[in-house]
BALO-324562 format. One record per atom (N, C-alpha, C, O): x, y, z; residue in one letter. Coordinates in steps of 0.2 Angstrom, whole numbers, plus 5000, padded with zeros to 4 digits. Layout:
BEGIN
XYZa;...
This chain:
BEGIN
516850855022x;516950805027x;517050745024x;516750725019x;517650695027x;517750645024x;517150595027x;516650615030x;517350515025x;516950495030x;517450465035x;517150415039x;518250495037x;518450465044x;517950525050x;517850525056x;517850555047x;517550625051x;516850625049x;516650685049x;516350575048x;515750595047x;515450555055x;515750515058x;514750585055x;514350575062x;514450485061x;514450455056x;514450465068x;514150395068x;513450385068x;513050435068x;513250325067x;512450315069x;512050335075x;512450355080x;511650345076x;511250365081x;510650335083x;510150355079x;510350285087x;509950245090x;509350305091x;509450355095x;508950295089x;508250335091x;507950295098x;507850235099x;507850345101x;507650315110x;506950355108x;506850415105x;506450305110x;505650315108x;505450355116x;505150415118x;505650315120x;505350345127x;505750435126x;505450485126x;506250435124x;506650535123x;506250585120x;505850635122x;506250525113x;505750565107x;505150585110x;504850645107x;504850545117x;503950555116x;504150615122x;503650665123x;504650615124x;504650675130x;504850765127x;504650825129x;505350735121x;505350805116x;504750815113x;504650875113x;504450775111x;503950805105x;503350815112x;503050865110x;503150805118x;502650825120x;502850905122x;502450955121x;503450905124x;503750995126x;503851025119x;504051085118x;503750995114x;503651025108x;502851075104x;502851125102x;502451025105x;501850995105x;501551065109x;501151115106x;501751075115x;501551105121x;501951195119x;501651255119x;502151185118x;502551245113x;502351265107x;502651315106x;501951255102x;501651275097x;500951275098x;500551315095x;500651235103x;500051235106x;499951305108x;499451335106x;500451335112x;500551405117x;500451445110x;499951485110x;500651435106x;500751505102x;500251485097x;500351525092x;499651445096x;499151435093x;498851395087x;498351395084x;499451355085x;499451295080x;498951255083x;498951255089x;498551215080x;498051195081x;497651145076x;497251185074x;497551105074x;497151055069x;497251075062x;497251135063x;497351065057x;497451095051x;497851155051x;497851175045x;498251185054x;498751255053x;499251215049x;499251145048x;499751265046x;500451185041x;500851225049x;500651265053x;501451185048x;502051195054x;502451175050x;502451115048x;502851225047x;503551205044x;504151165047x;504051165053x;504551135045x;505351135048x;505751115046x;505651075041x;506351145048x;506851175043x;507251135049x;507351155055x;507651075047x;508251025054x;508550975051x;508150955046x;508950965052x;509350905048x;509050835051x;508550825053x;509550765051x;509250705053x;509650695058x;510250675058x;509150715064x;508950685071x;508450675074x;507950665072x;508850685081x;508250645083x;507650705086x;507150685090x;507850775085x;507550835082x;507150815081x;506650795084x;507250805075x;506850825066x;506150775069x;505550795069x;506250715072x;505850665072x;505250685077x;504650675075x;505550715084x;505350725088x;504750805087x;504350815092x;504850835082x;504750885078x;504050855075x;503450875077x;504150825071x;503750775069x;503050755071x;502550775070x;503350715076x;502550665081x;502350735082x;501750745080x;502550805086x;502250855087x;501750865084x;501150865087x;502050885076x;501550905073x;500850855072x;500350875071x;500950795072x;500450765070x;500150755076x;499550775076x;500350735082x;499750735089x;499450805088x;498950785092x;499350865086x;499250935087x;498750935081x;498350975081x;498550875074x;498450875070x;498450925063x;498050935058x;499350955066x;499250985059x;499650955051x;499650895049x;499750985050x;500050975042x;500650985043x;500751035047x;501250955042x;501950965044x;502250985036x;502150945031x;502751045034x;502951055030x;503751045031x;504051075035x;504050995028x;504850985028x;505151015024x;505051005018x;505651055028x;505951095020x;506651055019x;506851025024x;506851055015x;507551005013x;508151065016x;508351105012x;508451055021x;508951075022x;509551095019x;509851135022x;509651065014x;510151065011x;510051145004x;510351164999x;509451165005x;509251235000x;509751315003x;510151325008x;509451345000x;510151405001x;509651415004x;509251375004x;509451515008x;509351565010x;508551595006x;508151615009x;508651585001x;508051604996x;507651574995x;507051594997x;507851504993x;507651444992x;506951434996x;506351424995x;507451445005x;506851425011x;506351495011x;505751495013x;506651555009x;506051625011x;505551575005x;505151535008x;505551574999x;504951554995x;504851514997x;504251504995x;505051465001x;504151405002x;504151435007x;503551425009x;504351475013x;504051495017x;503451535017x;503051545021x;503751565011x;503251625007x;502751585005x;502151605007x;502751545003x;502151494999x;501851465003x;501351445000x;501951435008x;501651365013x;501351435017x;500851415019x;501451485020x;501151515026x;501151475032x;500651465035x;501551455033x;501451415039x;501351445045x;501551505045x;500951415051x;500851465057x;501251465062x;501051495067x;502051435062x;502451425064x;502951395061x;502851345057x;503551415061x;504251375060x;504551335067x;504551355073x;504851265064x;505151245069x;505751235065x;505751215060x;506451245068x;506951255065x;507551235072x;507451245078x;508051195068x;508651185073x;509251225072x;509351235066x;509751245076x;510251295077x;510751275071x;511151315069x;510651235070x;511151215063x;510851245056x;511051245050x;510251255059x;510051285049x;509651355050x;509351385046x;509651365057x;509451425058x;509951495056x;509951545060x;510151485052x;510551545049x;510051555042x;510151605039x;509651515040x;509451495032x;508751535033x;508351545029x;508551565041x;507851565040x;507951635039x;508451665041x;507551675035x;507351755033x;507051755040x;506851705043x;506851815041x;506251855043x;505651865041x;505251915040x;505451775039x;505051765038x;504251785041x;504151785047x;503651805035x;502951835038x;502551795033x;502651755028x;501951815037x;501151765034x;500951825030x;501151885031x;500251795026x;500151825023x;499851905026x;499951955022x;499651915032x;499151955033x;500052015037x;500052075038x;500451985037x;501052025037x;501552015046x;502052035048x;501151975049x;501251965055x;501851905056x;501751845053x;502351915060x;502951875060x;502651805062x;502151795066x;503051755059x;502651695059x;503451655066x;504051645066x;503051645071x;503451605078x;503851565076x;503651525072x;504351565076x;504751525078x;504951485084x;505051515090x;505151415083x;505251385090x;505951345085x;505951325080x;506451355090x;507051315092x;507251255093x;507451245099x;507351185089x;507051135092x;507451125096x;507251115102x;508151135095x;508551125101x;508651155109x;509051135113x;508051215107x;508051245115x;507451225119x;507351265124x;506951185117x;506351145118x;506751105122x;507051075118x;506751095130x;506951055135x;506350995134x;505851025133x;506450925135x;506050895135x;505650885140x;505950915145x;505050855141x;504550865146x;504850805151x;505150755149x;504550835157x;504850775164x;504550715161x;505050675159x;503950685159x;503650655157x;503050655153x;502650705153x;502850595148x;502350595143x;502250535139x;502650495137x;501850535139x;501550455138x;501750445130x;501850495126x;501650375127x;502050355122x;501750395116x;501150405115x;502150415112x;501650415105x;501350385101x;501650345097x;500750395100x;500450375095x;500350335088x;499950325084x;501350315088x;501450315081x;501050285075x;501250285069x;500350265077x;500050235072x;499850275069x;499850275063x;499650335072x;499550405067x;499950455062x;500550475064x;499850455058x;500550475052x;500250535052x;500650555056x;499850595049x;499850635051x;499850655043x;500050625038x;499650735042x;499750745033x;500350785032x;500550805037x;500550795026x;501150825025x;501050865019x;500750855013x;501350925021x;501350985013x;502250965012x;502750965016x;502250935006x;502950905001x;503250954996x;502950954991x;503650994998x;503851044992x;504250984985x;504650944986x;504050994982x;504450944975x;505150964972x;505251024973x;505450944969x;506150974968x;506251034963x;506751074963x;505651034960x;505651114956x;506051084950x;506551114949x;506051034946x;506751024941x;506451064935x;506851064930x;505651094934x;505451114929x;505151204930x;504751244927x;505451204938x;505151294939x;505251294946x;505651254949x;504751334950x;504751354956x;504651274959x;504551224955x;504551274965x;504351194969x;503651194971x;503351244974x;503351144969x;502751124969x;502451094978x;502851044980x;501851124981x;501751104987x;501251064987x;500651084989x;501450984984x;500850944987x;500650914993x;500950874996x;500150944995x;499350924999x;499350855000x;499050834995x;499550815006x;499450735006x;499150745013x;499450755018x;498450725012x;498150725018x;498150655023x;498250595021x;497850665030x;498250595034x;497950535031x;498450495031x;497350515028x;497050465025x;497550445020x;497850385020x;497750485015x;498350485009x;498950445011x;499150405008x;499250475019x;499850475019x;499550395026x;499850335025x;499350395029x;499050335034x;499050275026x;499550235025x;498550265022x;498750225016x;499250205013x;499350145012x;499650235012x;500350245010x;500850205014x;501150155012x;500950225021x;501050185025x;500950115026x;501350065028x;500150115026x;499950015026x;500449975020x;500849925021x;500450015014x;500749995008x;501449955011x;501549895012x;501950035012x;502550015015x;502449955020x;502949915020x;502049955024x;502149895028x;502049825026x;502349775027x;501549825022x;501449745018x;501749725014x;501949675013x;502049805011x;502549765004x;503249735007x;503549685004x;503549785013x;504249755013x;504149725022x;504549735026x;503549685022x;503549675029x;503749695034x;503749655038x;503949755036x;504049785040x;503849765047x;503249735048x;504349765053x;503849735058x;504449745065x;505049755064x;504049735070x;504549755075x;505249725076x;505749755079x;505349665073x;505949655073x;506449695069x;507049675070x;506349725066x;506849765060x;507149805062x;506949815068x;507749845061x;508249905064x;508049925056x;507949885051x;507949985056x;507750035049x;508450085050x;508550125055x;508750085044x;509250125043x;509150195039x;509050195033x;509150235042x;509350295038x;509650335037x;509950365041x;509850345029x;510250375028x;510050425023x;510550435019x;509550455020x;509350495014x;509050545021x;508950525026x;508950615019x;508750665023x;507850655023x;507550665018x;507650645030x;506950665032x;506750695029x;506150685030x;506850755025x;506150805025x;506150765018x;505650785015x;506450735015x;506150725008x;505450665008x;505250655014x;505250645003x;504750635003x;504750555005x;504350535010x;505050495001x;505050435003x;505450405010x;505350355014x;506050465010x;506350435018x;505750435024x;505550385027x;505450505024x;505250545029x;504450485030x;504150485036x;504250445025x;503650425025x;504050325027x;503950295033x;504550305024x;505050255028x;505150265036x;505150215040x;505150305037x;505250325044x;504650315048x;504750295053x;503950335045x;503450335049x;503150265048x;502650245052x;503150225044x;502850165042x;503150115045x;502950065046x;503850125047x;504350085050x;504150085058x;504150025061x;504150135060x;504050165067x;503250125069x;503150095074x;502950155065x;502350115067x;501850045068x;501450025072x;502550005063x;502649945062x;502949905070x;502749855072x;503349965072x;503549945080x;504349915078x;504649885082x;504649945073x;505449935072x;505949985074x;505950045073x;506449965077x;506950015078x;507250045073x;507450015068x;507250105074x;507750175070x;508450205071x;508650225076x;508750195064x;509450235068x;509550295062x;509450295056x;509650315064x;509950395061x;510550405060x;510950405065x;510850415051x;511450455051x;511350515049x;510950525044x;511750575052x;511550635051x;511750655043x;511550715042x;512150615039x;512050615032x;512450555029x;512750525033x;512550535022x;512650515020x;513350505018x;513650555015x;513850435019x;514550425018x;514550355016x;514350305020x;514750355010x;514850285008x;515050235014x;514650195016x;515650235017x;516150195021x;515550205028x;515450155031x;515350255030x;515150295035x;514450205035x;514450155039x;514150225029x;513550205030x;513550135030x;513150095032x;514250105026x;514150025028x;514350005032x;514249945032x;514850045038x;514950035047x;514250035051x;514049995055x;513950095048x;513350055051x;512950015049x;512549995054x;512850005045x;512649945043x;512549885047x;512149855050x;513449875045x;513549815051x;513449815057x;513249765060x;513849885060x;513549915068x;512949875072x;512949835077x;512549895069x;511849895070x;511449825070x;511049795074x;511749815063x;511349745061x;510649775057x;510149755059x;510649815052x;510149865049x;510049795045x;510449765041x;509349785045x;508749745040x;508449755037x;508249715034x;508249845034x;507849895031x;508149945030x;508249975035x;508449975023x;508650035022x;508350065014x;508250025010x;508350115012x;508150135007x;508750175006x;509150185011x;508950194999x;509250244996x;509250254990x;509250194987x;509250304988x;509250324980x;509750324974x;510250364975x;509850294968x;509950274964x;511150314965x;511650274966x;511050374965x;511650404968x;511950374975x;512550384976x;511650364977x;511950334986x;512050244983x;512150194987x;511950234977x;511850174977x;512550174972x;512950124972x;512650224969x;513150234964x;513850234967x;514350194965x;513950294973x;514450304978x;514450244981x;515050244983x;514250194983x;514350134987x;514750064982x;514950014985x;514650074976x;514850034971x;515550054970x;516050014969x;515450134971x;516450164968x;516850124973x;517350094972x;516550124980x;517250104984x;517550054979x;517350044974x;518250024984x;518349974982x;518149894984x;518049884990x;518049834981x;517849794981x;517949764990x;517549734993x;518749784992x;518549745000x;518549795004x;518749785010x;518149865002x;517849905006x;517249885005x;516949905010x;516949865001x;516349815002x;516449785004x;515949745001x;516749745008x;516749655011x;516449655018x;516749615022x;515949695020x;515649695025x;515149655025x;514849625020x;515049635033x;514449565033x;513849605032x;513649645036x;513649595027x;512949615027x;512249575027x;511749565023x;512249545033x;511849465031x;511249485035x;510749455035x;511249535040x;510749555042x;510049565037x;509449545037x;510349605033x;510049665027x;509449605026x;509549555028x;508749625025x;508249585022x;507849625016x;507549595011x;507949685016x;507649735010x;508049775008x;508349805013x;508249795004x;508949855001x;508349884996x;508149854991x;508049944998x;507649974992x;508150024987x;508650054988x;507850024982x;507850074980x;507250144974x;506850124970x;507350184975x;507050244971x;507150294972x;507550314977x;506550344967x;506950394964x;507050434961x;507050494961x;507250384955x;507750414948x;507550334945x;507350284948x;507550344938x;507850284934x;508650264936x;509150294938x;508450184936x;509350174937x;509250094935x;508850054936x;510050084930x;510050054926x;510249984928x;510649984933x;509849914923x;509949854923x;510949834927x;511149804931x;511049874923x;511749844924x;512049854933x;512249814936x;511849914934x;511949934940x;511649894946x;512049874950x;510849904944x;510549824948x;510649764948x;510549734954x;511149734942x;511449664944x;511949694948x;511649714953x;512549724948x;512849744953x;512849744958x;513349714960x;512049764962x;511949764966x;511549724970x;511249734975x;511449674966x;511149604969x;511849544969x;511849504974x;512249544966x;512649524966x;513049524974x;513149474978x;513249574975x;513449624979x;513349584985x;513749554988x;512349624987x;512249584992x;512049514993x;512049474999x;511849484988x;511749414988x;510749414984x;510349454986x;510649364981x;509949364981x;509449364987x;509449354993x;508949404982x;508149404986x;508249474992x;507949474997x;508649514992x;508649584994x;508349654991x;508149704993x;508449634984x;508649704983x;507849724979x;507649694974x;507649774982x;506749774979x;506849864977x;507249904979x;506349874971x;506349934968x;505549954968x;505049914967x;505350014969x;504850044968x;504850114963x;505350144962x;504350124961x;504250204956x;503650214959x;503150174960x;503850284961x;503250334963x;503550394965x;504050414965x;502850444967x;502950504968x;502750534974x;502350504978x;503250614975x;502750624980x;501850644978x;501450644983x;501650644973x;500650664972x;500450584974x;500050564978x;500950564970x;500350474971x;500550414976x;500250364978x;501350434978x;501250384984x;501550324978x;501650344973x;501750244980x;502050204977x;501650184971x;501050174972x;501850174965x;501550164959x;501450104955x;500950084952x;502250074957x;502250004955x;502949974961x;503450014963x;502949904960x;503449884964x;503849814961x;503749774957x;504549834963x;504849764958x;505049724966x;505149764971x;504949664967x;505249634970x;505949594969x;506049574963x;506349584975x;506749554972x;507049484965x;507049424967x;507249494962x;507249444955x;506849474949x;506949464944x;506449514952x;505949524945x;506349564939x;506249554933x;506849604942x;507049644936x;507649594930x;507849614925x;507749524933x;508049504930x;507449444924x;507449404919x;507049454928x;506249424924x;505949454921x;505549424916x;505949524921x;505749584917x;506249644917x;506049694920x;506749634913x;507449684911x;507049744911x;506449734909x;507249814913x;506949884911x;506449904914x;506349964913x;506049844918x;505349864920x;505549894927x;506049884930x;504949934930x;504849964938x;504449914940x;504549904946x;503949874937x;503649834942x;503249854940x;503149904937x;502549784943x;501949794944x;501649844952x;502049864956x;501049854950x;500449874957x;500449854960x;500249794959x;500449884968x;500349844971x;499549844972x;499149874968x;499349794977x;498649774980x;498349864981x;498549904985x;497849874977x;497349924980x;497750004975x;497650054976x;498249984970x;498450034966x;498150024959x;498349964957x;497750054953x;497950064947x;498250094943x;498150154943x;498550064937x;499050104932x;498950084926x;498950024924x;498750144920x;498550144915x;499150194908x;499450244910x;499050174904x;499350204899x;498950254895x;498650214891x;498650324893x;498550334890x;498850384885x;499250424888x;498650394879x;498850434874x;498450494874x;498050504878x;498850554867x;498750604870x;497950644871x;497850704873x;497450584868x;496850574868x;496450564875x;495950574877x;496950544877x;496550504883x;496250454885x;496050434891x;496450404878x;496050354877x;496750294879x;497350304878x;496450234883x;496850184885x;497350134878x;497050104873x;497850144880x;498250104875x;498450024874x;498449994879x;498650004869x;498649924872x;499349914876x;499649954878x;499449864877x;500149824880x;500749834873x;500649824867x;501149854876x;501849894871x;502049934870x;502649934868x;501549994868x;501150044865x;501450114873x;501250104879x;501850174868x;501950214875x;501650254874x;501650284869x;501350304881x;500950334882x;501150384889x;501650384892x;500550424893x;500550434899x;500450404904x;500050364903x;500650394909x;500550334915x;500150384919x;500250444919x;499450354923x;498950384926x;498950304933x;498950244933x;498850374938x;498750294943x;498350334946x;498350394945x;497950264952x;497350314955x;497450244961x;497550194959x;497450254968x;497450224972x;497250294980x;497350354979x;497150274985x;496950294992x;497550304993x;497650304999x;498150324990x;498850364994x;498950434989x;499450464990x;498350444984x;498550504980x;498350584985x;497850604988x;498850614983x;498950684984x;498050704984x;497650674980x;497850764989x;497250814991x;497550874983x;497150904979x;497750864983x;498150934977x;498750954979x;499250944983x;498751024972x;499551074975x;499251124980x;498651114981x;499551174982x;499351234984x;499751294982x;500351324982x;498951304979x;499051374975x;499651434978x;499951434983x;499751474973x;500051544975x;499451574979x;499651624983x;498851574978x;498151584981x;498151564989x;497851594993x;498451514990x;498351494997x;497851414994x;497851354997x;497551424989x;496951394987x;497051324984x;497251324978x;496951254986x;497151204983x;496851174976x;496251174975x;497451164971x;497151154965x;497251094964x;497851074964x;496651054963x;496550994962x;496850944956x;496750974950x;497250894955x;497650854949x;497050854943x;496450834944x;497350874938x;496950834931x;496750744932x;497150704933x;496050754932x;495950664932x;495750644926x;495550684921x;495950574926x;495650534919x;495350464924x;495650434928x;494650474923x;494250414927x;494550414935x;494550354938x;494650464937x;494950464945x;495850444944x;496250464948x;495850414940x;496850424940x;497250504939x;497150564938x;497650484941x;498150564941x;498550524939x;498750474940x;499050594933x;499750614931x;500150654935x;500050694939x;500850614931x;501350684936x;502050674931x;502650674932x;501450664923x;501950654918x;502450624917x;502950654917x;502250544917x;502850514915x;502650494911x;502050464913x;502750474904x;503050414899x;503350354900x;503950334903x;502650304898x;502850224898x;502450194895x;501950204891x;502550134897x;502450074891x;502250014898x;502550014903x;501449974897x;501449914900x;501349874895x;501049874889x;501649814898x;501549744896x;500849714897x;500449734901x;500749654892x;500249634895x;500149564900x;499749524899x;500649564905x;500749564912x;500649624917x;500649604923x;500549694914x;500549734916x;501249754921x;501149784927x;501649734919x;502449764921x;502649834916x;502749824910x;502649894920x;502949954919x;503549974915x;504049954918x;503549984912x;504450004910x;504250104910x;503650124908x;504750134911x;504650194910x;504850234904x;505450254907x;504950274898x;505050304894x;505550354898x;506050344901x;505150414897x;505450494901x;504850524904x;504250494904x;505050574907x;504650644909x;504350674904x;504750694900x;503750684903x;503250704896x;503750774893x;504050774888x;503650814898x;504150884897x;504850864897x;505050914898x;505350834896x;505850804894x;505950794889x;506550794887x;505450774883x;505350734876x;505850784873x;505650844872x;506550754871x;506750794863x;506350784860x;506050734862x;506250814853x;506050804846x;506550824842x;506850874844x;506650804839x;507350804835x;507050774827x;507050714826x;506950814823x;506950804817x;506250754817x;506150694816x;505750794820x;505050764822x;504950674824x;504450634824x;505550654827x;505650604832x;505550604839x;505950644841x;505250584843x;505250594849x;505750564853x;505650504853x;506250584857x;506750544860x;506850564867x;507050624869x;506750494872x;506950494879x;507450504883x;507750454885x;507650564886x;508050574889x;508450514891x;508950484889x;507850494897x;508050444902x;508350364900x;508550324903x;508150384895x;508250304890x;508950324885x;509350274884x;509150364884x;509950384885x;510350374889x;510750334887x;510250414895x;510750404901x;510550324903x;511150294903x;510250294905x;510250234906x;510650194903x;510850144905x;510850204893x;511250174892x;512050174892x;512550134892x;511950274892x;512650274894x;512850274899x;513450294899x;512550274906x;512750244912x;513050174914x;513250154919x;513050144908x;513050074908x;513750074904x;513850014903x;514250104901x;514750124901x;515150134905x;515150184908x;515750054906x;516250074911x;516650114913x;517050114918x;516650174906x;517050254909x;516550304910x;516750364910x;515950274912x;515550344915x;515050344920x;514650294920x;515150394924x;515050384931x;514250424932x;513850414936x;514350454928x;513450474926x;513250544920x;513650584919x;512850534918x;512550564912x;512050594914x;511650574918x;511750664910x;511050704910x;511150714904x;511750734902x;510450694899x;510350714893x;509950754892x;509450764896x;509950794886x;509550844884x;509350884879x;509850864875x;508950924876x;509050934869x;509351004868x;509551044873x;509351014864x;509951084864x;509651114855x;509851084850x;509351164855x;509251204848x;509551194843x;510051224843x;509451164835x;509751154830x;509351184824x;508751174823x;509751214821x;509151234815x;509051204811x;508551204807x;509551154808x;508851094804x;508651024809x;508250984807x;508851024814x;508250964817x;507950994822x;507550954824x;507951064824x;507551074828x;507551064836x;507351104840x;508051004837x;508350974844x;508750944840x;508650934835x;509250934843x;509750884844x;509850844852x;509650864858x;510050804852x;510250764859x;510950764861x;511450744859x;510950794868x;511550834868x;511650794876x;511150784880x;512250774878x;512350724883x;512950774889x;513250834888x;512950764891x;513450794899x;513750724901x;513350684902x;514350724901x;514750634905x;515050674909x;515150734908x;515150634914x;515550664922x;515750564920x;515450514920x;516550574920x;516850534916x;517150494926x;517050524932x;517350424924x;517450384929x;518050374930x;518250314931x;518550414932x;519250404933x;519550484930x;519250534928x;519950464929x;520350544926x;520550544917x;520950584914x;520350524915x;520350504907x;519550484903x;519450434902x;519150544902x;518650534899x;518650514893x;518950524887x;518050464894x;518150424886x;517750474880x;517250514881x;518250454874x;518150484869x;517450494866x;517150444867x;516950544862x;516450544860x;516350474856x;515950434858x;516750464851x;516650404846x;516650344848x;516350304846x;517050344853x;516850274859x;516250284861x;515850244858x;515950334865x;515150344868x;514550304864x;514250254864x;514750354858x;514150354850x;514150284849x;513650244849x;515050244848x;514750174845x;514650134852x;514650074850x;514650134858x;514350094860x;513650104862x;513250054863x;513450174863x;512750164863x;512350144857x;511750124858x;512550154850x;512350124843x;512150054844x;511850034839x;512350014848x;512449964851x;511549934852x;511249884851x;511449994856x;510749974860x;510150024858x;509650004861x;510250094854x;510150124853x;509750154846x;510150144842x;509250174843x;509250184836x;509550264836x;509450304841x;510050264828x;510150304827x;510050394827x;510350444827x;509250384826x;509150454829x;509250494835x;509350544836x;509250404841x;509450454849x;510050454852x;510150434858x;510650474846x;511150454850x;511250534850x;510950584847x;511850534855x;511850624857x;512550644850x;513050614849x;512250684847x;512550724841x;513150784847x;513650804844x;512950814853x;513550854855x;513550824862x;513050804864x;514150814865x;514350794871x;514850844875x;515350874872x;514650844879x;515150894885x;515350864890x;514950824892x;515850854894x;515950854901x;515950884907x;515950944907x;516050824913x;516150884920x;516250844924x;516250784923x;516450874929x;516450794935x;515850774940x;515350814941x;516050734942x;515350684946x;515150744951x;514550774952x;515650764955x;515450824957x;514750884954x;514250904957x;515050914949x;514850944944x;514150944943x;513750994944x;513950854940x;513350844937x;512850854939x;512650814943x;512350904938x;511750914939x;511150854940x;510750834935x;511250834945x;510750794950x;510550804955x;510850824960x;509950794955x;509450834961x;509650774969x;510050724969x;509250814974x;509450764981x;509350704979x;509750654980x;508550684975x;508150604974x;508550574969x;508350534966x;509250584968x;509250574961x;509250584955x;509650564950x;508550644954x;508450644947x;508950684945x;509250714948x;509050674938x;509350704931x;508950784933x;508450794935x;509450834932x;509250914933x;509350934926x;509850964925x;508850924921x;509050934915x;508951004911x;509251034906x;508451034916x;508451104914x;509351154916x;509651204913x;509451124922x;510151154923x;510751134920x;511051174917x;511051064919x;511251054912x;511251094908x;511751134907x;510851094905x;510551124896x;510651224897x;510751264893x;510451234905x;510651284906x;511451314905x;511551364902x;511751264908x;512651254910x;512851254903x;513351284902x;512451214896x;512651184892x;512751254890x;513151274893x;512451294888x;512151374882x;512651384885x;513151384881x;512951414893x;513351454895x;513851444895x;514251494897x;514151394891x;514751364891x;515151344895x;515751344895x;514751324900x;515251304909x;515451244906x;515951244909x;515351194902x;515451124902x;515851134897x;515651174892x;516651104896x;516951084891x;516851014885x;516750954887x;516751034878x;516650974875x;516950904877x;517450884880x;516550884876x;517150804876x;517550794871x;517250824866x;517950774870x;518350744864x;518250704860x;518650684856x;
């Protein structure tokens, strides 16, 4: 689909929403859903999904969102794994559901959001109530992990979002990243509750989303580091849209590089553009506001009010300021657990009530963040430890490459090598030897990538959030799908 042919925006009508989600509500109620059961659902970005939603939480259960965008398989195992006591699914994604069962073997209900007539009437919703959520995780290192964010967690989380980006009934909140993931889906509920207007696109189109942008007059939008990249490709006066409404342009995710953030403040003008790191277990971790990254080059940001974050080594023991380590944070929006293949929820490793979710980094003693890599990421190359992520950041910052996933790749006298993937910027990929000496530039010698392959931007293994798919890479690399670079 191009974007002359992608869906326009869509105004969320609160008085629709409360009359869906009551006939909805009423509908899983019949069939036994009740206070803590999970209630999957499987629908794209409407006003469905939303309506789906308030359901589950006036009902008090656990709402499991699965990402639509997964094949057939994908959804039988979490479906297999969440046991939900109900599926709610819309006629567009219902070709994806198996014949899905619970544990005990008995077919688990399904409801149709689309054939749920809304009710004649129903008083307003609740939205101060956020409700808990089972988060499947992207799986970028195995099956998908189901964390357990209970309403206390995710109610927290929400106050956050609303203090940090003021959030408040005057805002039009735009969306354009898919609901079931984890920071739109929580965007959307802290926004709403705030008392601000919603508009919905039913996905993402460069051109698409800056008509509505201006459409609207949108003052709040989030999207992730790729949605930020695709809006940069247009052309310069397909950017010349008034965007003078805009008051927040978030972004997170992924790491995403200094150059690209001037870019993008450039773009839209100072004092817009704020960044956040965090996870679905911990909820927001640290925050850049607008200006800071150019105050602090490389960092994610401090904590906010009511978050702590620490570095420690492989000991356990706190490290000083410069010195990189584990990042552990502990605040009132942290994950209840995963849930087990048991059914049984298994609680995070703590250090003094902090949790990981293995990331590598470095605080200042300002206590401003910068990020290394993902723990399980780490090449060692000739007993060096070297960062992925601190790679591709540099060669993304190359005006012939539109994106990079790095990786280690087996060598028998170094043990790893660092091995790069470019999905090149135009139709003429730049040369290895160009790559090498400009990352040599910013770079020490041990982490520069020794084998490079290509692919196109299409191609590139990156998850929905963003992230770098490096185990798929590295898979694609062995199999020989990717041609050398030159």
């Amino acid at each position: 689909m191009t974007d002359d042919d992608a869906p326009g925006p869509v105004w969320l009508d609160d008085g629709a929403t409360a009359r869906h989600a009551a006939a909805i509500a009423a509908r899983l109620a019949a069939i036994g859903v009740g206070a803590g059961d999970t209630v999957a659902l499987l629908a794209g970005n409407h006003g469905g999904f939303v309506a789906a939603r308030d359901a589950v939480t006036a009902l008090g259960a656990v709402l499991a969102p699965i990402n639509a965008r997964l094949a057939g398989p994908e959804v039988a195992w979490i479906l297999g794994h969440a046991r939900p006591r109900a599926l709610v699914v819309d006629r567009a994604h219902a070709e994806l559901v198996p014949p899905p069962s619970s544990a005990s073997g008995a077919p688990v209900p399904l409801v149709v959001v689309d054939d749920v007539a809304a009710a004649a009437s129903a008083g307003a919703v609740d939205l101060t109530r956020i409700g808990a959520t089972l988060l499947y995780t992207s799986g970028t290192t195995g099956r998908p992990k189901g964390c357990l964010r209970l309403e206390p967690a995710e109610a927290a989380r929400a106050a956050e979002l609303q203090s940090t980006y003021a959030l408040a009934a005057g805002d039009v909140h735009l969306v354009g990243c898919p609901l079931a993931h984890s920071a739109p889906g929580m965007f959307l509920r802290a926004a709403r509750a705030a008392g601000a207007r919603t508009v919905l696109l039913e996905r993402f189109r460069p051109r698409a989303f800056l008509d509505a942008a201006v459409a609207t007059r949108a003052t709040v939008f989030f999207l992730v580091p790729t949605q930020w990249h695709r809006l940069l490709e247009l052309p310069a006066a397909e950017r010349g849209h008034d965007l003078g409404a805009v008051r927040a342009a978030i972004v997170a995710g992924a790491p995403i590089a200094a150059a690209i953030k001037d870019r993008i403040s450039a773009w839209l003008g100072p004092g817009k553009l704020w960044e956040f790191y965090g996870s679905s277990e911990t909820g927001t971790i640290t925050v850049a506001a607008p200006g800071d990254h150019d105050r602090h080059p490389g960092s994610v940001g401090r904590s906010p009010a009511g978050v702590s974050v620490r570095v420690v080594d492989e000991r356990g023991a706190p490290v000083g300021p410069g010195v990189d380590g584990e990042v552990f944070v502990r605040s009132a929006a942290l994950m209840a657990g995963y849930l087990g293949d048991d059914g049984q929820l298994a609680r995070p490793d703590q250090h003094d009530g902090h949790v990981s979710v293995g990331d590598l980094g470095r605080l200042d003693d300002g206590g401003w963040l910068t990020l290394v890599d993902r723990k399980h990421d780490t090449i060692i190359s000739g007993g060096a430890n070297v960062y992925p992520a601190e790679v591709e950041r540099v060669l993304a910052e190359h005006a012939a490459v539109a994106g990079a996933v790095v990786f280690g790749t087996p060598d028998a006298e170094w043990g790893q090598v660092v091995t790069a993937l470019i999905a090149p910027r135009g139709s003429a990929p730049p040369l290895a030897a160009e790559l090498t000496a400009f990352a040599r530039r910013q770079l020490a010698g041990y982490k520069l990538p020794r084998r490079w392959a290509t692919c196109t931007v299409a191609e590139l293994p990156i998850g929905g959030s963003g992230k770098a798919l490096r185990r798929a890479a590295r898979d694609g690399f062995a199999a020989g799908r990717y041609p050398p670079l030159p």
